[in-house]
C-alpha positions as CSV (number, residue, x, y, z in Angstrom):
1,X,11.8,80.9,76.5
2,X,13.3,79.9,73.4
3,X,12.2,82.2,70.3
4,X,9.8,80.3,67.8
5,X,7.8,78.0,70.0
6,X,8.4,75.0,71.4
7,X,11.2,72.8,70.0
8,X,10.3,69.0,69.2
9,X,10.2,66.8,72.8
10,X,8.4,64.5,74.5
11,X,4.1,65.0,74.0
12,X,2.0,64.1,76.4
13,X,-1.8,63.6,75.9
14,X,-3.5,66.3,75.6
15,X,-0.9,67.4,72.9
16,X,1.3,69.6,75.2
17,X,4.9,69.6,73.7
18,X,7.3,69.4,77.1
19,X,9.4,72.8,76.8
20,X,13.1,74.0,76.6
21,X,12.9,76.8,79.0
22,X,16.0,79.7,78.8
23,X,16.5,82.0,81.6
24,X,19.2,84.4,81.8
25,X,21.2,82.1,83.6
26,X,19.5,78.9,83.5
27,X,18.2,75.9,80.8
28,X,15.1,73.9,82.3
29,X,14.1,71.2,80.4
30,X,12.9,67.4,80.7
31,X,16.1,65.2,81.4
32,X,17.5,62.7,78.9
33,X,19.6,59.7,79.2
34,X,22.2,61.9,78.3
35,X,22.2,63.6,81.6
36,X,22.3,60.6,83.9
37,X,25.2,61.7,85.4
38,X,24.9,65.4,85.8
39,X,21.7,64.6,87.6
40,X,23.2,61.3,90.1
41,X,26.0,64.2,90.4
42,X,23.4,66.8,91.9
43,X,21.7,63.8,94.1
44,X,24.9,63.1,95.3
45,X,26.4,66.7,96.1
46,X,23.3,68.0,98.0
47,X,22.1,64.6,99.8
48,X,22.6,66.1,102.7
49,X,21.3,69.7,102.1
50,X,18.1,68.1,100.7
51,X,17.6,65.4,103.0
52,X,15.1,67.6,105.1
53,X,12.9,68.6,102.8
54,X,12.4,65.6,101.0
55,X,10.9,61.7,101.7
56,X,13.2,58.9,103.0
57,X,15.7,58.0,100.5
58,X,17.4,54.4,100.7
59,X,21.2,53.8,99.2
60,X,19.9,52.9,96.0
61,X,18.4,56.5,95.4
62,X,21.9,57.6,94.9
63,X,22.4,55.4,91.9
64,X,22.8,55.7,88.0
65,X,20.3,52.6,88.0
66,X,17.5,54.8,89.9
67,X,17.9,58.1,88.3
68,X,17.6,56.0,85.0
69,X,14.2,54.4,86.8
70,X,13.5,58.1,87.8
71,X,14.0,59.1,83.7
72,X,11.6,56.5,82.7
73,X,8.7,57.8,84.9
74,X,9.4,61.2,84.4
75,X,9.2,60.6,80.2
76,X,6.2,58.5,81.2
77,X,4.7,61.1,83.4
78,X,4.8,63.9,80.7
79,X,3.2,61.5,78.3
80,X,-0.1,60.6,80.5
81,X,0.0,64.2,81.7
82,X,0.7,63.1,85.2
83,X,3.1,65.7,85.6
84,X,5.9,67.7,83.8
85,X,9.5,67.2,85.5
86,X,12.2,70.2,85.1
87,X,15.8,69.4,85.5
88,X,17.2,73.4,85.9
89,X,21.0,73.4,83.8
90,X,23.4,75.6,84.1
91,X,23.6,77.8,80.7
92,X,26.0,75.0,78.9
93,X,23.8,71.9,80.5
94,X,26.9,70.3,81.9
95,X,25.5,70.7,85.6
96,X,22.3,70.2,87.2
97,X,21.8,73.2,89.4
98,X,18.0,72.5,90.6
99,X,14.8,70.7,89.6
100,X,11.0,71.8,89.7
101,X,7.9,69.8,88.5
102,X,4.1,70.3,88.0
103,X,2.8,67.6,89.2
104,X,-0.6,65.8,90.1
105,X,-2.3,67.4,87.2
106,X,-6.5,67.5,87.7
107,X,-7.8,68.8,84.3
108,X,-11.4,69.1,84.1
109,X,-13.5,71.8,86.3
110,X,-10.1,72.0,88.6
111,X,-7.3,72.7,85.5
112,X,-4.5,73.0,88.6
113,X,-1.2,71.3,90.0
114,X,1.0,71.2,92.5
115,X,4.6,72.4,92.4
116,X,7.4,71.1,93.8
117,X,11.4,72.6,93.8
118,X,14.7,72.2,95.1
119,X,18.2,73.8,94.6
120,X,22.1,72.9,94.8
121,X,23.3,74.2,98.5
122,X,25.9,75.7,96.0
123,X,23.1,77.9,94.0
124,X,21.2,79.5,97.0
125,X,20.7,83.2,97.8
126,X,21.2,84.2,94.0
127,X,17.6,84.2,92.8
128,X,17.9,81.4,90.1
129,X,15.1,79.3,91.3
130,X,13.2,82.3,91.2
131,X,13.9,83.4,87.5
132,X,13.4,79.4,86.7
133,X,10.0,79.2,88.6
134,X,9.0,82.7,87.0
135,X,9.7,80.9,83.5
136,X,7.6,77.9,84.5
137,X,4.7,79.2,85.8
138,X,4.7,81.8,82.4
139,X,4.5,78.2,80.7
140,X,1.8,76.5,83.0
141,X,-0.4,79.4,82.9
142,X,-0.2,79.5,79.6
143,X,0.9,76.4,77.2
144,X,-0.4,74.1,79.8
145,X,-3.4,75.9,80.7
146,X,-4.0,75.5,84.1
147,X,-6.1,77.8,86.4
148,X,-4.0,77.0,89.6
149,X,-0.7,76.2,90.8
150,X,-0.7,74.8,95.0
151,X,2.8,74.7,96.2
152,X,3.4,73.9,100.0
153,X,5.8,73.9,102.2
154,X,7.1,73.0,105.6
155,X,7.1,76.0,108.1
156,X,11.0,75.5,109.0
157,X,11.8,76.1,105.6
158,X,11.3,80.0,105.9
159,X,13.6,80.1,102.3
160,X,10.9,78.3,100.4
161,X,7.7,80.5,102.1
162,X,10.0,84.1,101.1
163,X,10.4,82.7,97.6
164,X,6.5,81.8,96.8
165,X,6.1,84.8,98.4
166,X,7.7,86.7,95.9
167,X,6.3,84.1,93.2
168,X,3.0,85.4,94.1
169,X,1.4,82.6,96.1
170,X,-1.0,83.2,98.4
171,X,-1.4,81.5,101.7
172,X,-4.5,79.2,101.6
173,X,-4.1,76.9,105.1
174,X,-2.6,74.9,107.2
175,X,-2.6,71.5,107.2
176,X,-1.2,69.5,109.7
177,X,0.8,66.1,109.4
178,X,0.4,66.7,105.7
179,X,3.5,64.8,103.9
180,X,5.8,62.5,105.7
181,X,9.1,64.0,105.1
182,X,12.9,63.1,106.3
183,X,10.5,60.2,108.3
184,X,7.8,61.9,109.7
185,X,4.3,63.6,109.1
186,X,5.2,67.0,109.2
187,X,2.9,70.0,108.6
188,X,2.8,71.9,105.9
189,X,1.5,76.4,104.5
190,X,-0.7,75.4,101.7
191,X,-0.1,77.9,99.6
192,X,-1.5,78.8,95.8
193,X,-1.0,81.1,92.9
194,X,-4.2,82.2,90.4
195,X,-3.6,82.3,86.7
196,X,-3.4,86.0,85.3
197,X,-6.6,86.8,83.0
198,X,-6.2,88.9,79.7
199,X,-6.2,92.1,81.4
200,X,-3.5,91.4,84.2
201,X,-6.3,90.6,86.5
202,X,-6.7,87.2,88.9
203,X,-9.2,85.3,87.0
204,X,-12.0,84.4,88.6
């Protein structure tokens, strides 16, 4: 994390300031128009690594005009506390390498999320979504306050189930036909991860 707090971005609101998360190797922060291109550049580079995991996509996904539509409902997102987006930059932030978001935020008696993740074919096997992820959750745990984080994934994607895994998720269920992904209802490991009381314990 960056030393000091939180430096000035977008609020949403209940008041949370979206971060600028350093790693060792990565940057994850909130995309600006700025990065338009780095991020049609990622789209573009692992369309076909991603396409699996991931909703249908028509042509137009793979557009500056719909990662600037994307921008505008991520900025809007963070600002109604719909969700908080995570573009994951290499240490200069000339290249996207990844993205992760909390999203579907339920405040309230539930305080939890779900997460979601992806990462360049280029970048896998070297532990960097893990060391961004570790940086997040440190964040949603504890500037965002929530009590649980669900992530889920397919049961093809054996990569994703090690890493949450290792993340500390627990498996929860199994639902089936849960998200219609690459064009069909596929099932899904519901999976979720506790925040850490005071004393290093689950909180319960």
């Amino acid at each position: 994390m960056v030393p000091g707090g939180w430096p000035p971005g977008e609020v949403g609101r209940a008041g949370v300031v979206m971060p600028r998360l350093e790693t060792a190797r990565t940057v994850c922060r909130l995309h600006t128009s700025a990065d338009i291109e780095q991020v049609l550049q990622y789209r573009l580079r692992n369309r076909a690594h991603l396409q699996p995991w991931e909703p249908l996509h028509d042509e137009s996904y793979y557009s500056r005009e719909s990662v600037a539509r994307g921008l505008a409902q991520a900025h809007a997102a963070v600002r109604l506390e719909q969700g908080y987006p995570f573009c994951i930059f290499s240490p200069d932030e000339s290249e996207v390498w990844g993205t992760f978001t909390f999203a579907n935020i339920v405040r309230g008696v539930f305080q939890a999320c779900h997460l979601g993740y992806g990462l360049a074919i280029d970048r896998q096997g070297r532990g960097l979504m893990q060391e961004a992820l570790e940086s997040g959750l440190q964040w949603a745990f504890g500037e965002l306050g929530l009590h649980r984080v669900m992530a889920n994934y397919m049961p093809a994607n054996v990569r994703s189930g090690a890493l949450l895994n290792r993340l500390g998720f627990e498996r929860e269920g199994y639902a089936r036909n849960y998200l219609k992904i690459a064009g069909r209802w596929q099932d899904h490991v519901l999976t979720a991860r506790v925040a850490p009381s005071a004393d290093g314990s689950v909180d319960v």
